[in-house]
N, C-alpha and C positions, 0 to 999 in steps of 0.2 A: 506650440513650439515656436521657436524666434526663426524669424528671416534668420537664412545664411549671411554672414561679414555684421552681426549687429555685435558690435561689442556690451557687453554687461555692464559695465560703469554708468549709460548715458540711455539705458535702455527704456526707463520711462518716459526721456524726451523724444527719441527714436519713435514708439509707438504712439506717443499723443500727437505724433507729423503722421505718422500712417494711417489712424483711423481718422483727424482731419479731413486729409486728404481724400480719404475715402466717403468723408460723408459730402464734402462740397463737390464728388464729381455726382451723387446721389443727386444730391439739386439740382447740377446742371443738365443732368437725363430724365429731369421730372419725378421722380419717383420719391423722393422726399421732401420737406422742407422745413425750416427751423421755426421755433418755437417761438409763438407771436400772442403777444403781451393781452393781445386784445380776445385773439381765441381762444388764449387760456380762461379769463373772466369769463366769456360769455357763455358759456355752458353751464358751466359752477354756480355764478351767480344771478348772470344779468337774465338769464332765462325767468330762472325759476320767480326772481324777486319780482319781475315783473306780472306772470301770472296771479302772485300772491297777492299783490297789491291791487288785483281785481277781486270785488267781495263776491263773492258765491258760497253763503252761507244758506241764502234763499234763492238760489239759483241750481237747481241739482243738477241742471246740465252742461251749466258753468263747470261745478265739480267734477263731473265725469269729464270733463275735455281735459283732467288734470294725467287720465293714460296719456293722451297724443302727447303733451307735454316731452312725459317720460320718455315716448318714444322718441321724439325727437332731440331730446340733451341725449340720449344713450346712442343713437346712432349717430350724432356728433362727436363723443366723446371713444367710440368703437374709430370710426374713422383718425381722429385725433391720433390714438395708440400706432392705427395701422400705417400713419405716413409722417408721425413730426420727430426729430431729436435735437441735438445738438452740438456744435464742436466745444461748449461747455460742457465736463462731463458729468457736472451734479446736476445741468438743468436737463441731460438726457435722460439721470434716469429719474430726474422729477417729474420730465413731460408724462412719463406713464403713471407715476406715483398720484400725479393731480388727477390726469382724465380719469383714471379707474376710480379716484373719488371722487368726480363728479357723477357717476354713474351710480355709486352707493349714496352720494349726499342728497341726489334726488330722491330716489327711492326715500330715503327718511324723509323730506321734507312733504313727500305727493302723496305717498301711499303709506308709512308706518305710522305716522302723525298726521294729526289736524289743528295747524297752527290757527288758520283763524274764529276757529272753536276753543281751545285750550290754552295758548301761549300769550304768555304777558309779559310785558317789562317794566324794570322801574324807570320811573322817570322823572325828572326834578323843574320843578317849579320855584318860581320868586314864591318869596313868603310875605304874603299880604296883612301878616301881624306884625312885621318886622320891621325897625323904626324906618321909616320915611319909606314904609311900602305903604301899597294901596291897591284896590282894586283891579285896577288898568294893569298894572304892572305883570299880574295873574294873565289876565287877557292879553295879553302884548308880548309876552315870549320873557326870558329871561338869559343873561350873560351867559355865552356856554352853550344854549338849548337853542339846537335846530329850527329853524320858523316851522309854524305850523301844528307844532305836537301836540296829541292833543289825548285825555288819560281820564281815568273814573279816579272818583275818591275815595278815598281810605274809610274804613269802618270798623265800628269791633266790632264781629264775626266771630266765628269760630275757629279754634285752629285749623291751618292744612296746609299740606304737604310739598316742599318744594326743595331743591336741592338738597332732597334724604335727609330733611331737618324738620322740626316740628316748628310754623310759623307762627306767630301769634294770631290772633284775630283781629290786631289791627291792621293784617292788612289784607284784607278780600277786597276785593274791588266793588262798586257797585255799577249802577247803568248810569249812563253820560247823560247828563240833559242836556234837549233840545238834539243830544246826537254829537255834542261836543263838550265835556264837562271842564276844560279848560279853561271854556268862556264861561261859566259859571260863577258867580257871585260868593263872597266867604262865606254868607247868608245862604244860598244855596247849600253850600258844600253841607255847611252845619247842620243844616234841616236833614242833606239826605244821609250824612251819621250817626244821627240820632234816631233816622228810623232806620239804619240799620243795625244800631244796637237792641229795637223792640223788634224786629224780629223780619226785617222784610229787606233782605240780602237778596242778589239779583242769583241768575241760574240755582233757582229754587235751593239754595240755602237758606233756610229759616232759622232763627236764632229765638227763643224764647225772649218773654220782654226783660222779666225776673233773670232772666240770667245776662243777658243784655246789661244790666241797670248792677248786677252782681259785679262785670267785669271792668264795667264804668269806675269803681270804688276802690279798686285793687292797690294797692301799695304799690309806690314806685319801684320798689326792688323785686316782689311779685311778680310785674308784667315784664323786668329785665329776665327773670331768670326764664319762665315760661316763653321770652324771647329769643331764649341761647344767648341773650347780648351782654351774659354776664364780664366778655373781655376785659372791657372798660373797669377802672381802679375801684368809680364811686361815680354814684348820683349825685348831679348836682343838686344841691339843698333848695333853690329856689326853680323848681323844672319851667313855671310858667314864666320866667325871666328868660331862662337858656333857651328855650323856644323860640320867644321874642325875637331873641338876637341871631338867630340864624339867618342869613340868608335866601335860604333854599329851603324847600319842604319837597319829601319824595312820595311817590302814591305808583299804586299798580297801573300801568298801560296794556290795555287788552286792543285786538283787533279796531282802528277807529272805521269804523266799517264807512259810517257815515260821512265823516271828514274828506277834505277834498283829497285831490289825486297825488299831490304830491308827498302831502302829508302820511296818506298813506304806506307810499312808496317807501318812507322813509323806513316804517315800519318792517314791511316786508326785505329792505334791503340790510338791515339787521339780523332781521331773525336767518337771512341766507347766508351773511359774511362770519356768524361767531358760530363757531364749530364747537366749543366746551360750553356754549350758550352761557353765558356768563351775564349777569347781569338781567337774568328769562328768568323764569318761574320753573324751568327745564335745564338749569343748572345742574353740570354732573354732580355727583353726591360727594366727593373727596374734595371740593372746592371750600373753601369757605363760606357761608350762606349769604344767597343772594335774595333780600325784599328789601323793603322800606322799614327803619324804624319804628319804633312803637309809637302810636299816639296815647297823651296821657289827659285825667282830668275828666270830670263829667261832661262835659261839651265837646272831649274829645276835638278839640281844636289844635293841642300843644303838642309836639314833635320833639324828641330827642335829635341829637346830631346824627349823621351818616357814621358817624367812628364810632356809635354805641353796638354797633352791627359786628359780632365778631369779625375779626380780621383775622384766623385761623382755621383752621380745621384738624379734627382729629388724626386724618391722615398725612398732616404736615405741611399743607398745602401754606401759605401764609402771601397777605398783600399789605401793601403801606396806601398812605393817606395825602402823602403830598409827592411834588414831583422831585425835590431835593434828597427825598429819601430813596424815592425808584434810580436817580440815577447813582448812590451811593450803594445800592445793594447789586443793580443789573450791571452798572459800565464798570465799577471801580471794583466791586469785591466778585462780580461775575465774567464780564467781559474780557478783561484784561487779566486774568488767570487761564482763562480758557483760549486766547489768544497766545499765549505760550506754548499753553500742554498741546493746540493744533500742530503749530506750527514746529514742534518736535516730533509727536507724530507722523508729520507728512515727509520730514524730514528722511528720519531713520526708516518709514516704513518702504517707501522708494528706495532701498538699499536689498531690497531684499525679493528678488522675481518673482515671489507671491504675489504679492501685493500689484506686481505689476499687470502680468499673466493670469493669476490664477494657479491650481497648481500644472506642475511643467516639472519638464526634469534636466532644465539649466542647472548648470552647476553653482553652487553656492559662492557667495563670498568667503573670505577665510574663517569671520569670527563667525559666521551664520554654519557653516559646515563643521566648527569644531564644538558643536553643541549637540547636548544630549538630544538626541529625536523627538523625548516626552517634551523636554524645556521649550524645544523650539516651538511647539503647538503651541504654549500656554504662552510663549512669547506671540505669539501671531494672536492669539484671543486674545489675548489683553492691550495690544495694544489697538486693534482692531474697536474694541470696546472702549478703550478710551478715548478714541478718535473720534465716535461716533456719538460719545455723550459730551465732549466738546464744541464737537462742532453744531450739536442742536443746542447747546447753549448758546454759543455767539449767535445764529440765527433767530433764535427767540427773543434775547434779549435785545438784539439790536432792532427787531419789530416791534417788539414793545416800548421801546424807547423814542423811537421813530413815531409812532401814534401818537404816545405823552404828550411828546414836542414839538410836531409839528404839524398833526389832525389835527386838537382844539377847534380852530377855524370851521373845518366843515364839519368833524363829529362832536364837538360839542359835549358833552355829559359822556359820552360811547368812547371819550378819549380819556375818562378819569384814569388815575392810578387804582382808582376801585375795581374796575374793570380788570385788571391788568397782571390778577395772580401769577405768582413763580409756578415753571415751566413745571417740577417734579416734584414731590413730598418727601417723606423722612425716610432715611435710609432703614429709620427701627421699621417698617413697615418689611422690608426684606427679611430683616432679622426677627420678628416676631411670626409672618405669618409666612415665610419660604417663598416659593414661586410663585404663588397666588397673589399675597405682599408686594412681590418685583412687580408683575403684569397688570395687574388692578388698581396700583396705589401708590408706588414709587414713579416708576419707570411713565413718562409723559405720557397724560392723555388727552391729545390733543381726538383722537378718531371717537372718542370712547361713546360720544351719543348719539353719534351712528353706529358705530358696531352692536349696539344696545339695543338700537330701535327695534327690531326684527322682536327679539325675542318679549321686550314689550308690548310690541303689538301684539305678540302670539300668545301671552297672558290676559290682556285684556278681552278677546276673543273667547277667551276660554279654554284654550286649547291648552296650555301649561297650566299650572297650579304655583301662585307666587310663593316662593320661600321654598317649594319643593327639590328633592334631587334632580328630580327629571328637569326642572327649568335651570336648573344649576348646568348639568350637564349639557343641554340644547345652547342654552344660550354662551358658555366657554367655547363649543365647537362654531357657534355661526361667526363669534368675536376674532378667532382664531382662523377660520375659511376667510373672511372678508383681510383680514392683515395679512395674509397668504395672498390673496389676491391683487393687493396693493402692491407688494414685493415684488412679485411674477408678472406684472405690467409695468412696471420702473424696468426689470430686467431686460425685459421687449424694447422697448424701446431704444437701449441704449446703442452707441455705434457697432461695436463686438460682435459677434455670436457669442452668447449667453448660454445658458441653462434653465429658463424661464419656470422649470417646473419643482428643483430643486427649491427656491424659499417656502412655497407652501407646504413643504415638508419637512422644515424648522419650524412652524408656528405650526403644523398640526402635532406634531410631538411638543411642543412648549403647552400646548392645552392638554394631550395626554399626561406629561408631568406634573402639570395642575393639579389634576385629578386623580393621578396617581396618591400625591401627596397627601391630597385630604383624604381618600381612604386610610393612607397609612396613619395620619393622623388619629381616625377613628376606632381604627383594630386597634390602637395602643393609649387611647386618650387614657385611662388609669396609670399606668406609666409612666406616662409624658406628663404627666400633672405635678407628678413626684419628684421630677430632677428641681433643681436648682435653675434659673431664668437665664443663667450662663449658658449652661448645656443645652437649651432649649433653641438657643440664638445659635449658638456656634451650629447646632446640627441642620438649623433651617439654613446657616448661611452654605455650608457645607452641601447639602443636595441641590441646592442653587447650583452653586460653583460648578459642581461635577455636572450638570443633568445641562446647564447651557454650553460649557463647554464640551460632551460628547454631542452634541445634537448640531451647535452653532455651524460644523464643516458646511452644511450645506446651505445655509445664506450667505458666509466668508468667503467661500471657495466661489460662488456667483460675484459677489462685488469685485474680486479678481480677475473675473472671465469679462464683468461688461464696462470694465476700466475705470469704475467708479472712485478708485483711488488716486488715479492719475489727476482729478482735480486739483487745484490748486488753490488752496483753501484761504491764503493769506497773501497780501500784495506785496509785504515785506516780514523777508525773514529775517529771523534777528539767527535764528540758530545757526547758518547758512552763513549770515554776517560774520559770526566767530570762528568758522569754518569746517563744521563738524558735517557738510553737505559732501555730497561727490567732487570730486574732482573736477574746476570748470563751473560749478553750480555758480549763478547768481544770486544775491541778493534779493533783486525786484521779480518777481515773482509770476505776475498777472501780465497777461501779454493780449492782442487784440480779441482773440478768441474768444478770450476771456467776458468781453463786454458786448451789452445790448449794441445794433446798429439799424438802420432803416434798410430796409428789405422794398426794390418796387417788383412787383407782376403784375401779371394778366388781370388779379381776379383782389376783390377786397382781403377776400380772405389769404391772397398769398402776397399782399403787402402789410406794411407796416414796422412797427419796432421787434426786431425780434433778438436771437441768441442763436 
């Protein structure tokens, strides 16, 4: 309900002074404090990355100290939830949104996974065939790459399995010698690809000699298609020329167990900061495939380009190669469209006491109350949905853009545009495969290899059966419970009283409709076979439509109650500029609140930069 004397024109700047106010007199009585740059990291990453980066492969009591860990990022990140927000109101209800992920992203990296058992990266090297390369050059680091890195060489092998794709054999890794194969000689390298094509691949993959010496002779188009790297047009005609000329050659990066500390560090603080693992051997499956190029040639010396590597995926996903193309597709044809459709959103939806409030039973503006009750809904979901896939656009791409251009320096290769896949896949995914489509393949998956891990590990174990119903079902409810959970800890946190419990029962019906579907699917698959690929689209877009919009009230009707919309999403409004704002609206947008400032107290952790 509104304070008595608050006029309705002015009522979302009215309450963004009230819950302010209310949250900085929270700090001055101790009892909360704003969100600090350094405490959000440390839980998230600089914990866990740092345990990582101790080997305890051969240490099993090392590994078991990996609970205390847990324990202690969780009851950091519990604490975190119970006392931080902010007079920013995206970063209040981010403070919950993060720590409740740091609490899931440990869990995957301590207990569902074992990164320095299983996990590898690519990683690019000078190329020591390449004119005016040489040995040293191998040894010595290369333009781009972080000092210190240090990687196994590539081998044909066998195939396996990586980002839900089938990888060639040329890229298993093998064992480092001396414990650093970096520093390894091209004579080196060569000798130990050779015996890994007769048959002596390291964690006991064995490859026959015969088949080894079989896959040595394979046709250049052969080992392209058997690599998915069919994207590319054509083989170049001379491969041991294009080789030559590369710069770079890439090879799998497993655990450097033995390499020094920092080296390692490096490693571990990777595999902690990339959430869609991009660029791992743990790359989510919708991505486009993440290894090294094929090696070609019996010596298995010669390397295709990094652009032989498809740059798509079937579910749409797609990334480019240079950085004039990344900022031709993210700033010009993403950024700056979505910077529009925001800042009209934020515009018009602040007109309207939902958006402000929540629901309430203020009385409407004129054009809002001469509208039919169903329209108004569908006007409140949609534009709620469009605001909301706007604005993860401009924040993605503007991080991805921000990496490109000006990480290089300290990430090195971890800043390519290779790295740097678009944020959603193809809209046909919705339309082809309904809600399942929207949540699995369209709609961003930035959480997805964490919400996955649980029911992975609970396959591996044995306890699910892969490709079964029942792993189908377990694993949509734990992806569904955990996004729930993310939800209902942003909500907590925010300045408001909230409804913390309602989002989790939008995403546990969003997996109910999942499943709904694909039964429905099955009871009629003869049917459904029969229509026309039209009818198939329009009815899957259709149960979408209806099934998010009855279900969405109760995580829209929360972002209303914990003021999530009161943010201010853009420094300058153009809409605003033309005058289509309230009455009184300014232009400029962003006011101090708005921005990070230095925070001093008592304690480390209650100084520093915060929001």
């Amino acid at each position: 309900m509104a304070e008595p004397g608050l006029m309705p024109t002015d009522l979302a700047s009215q309450y963004r002074a009230i819950y302010r106010a209310q949250f900085k007199a929270d700090i001055a009585a101790g009892t909360k404090q704003p969100l600090f740059f350094h405490l959000l990291l440390l839980g998230i990453h600089i914990i866990p990355a740092l345990y990582l980066a101790i080997p305890h492969k051969r240490r099993p009591w090392l590994y078991h100290a990996r609970w205390l860990v847990l324990a202690a990022t969780t009851s950091f990140h519990v604490w975190m939830i119970r006392t931080t927000s902010s007079t920013n109101f995206a970063f209040a209800y981010g403070t919950g949104l993060v720590a409740s992920w740091g609490i899931i992203w440990n869990f995957t990296l301590l207990v569902w996974t074992r990164p320095q058992w299983d996990a590898k990266r690519v990683e690019r090297f000078k190329n020591t065939r390449s004119r005016g390369g040489s040995s040293a050059s191998s040894a010595n680091g290369e333009v781009g790459r972080r000092p210190g890195a240090t990687n196994g060489a590539i081998g044909n092998g066998p195939a396996t399995q990586a980002n839900g794709h089938t990888t060639p054999a040329a890229t298993t890794s093998l064992p480092e010698t001396n414990g650093n194969a970096s520093r390894a000689s091209p004579e080196q390298r060569l000798r130990d690809r050779k015996r890994a094509a007769n048959g002596h691949m390291s964690n006991g993959s064995a490859v026959e000699g015969e088949d080894g010496e079989r896959r040595m002779q394979e046709p250049h188009t052969a080992i392209l298609e058997r690599a998915n790297c069919n994207g590319h047009s054509e083989v170049p005609g001379d491969v041991n020329e294009t080789s030559a000329s590369q710069q770079f050659v890439y090879e799998w990066q497993e655990f450097p167990e033995s390499a020094p500390f920092l080296t390692r560090l490096d490693w571990a603080v990777d595999i902690a900061t990339t959430m869609r693992m991009t660029g791992w051997n743990w790359a989510i499956p919708v991505l486009p495939p993440y290894r090294p190029p094929p090696w070609f040639s019996e010596d298995s010396v010669n390397q295709l380009p990094l652009e032989f590597v498809r740059n798509d995926s079937r579910q749409g996903y797609t990334r480019v190669r240079t950085r004039g193309e990344l900022f031709l597709g993210r700033f010009v044809l993403s950024m700056l469209p979505a910077y529009i459709i925001l800042d009209a959103c934020a515009t018009f939806m602040l007109q309207d006491p939902y958006f402000v409030l929540g629901p309430n039973s203020l009385p409407l503006p004129p054009h809002l109350a001469a509208m039919n009750p169903l329209w108004l809904s569908f006007r409140r979901t949609l534009y709620s949905f469009v605001g909301i896939i706007a604005a993860l656009q401009m924040a993605w791409n503007f991080g991805a853009l921000c990496l490109a251009f000006l990480a290089p320096p300290v990430l090195g290769f971890r800043a390519d545009p290779w790295h740097l896949p678009t944020m959603s896949g193809s809209f046909l995914e919705v339309l082809d495969r309904g809600l399942a489509g929207f949540w699995g393949s369209w709609w961003h998956q930035t959480f997805r290899f964490g919400f996955a891990a649980p029911t992975k590990w609970l396959i591996r174990q044995g306890y699910l059966t892969k490709g079964s119903t029942a792993a189908g079902i377990v694993g949509a409810l734990i992806a569904f419970v955990q996004s729930g959970f993310l939800h209902s800890m942003g909500s907590y946190t925010t300045v408001p009283e909230s409804r913390p419990w309602d989002p989790p029962i939008f995403f546990f019906l969003s997996g109910v409709g999942t499943q709904l579907q694909a039964v429905l699917a099955r009871l009629f698959k003869a049917r459904i076979e029969q229509m026309p690929r039209w009818v198939k689209r329009i009815s899957n877009l259709a149960f979408v439509f209806i099934w998010l919009h009855i279900t969405c009230k109760f995580l829209l009707d929360d972002f209303g109650r914990s003021g999530l919309w009161l943010w201010e999403p853009v420094p300058f409004s153009f809409v605003r500029w033309l005058g289509y704002g309230i009455p009184g609206d300014f232009w400029w947008r962003w006011d101090r609140d708005s921005f990070p400032r230095w925070y001093t107290g008592k304690h480390w952790w209650t100084s520093g930069i915060g929001i």
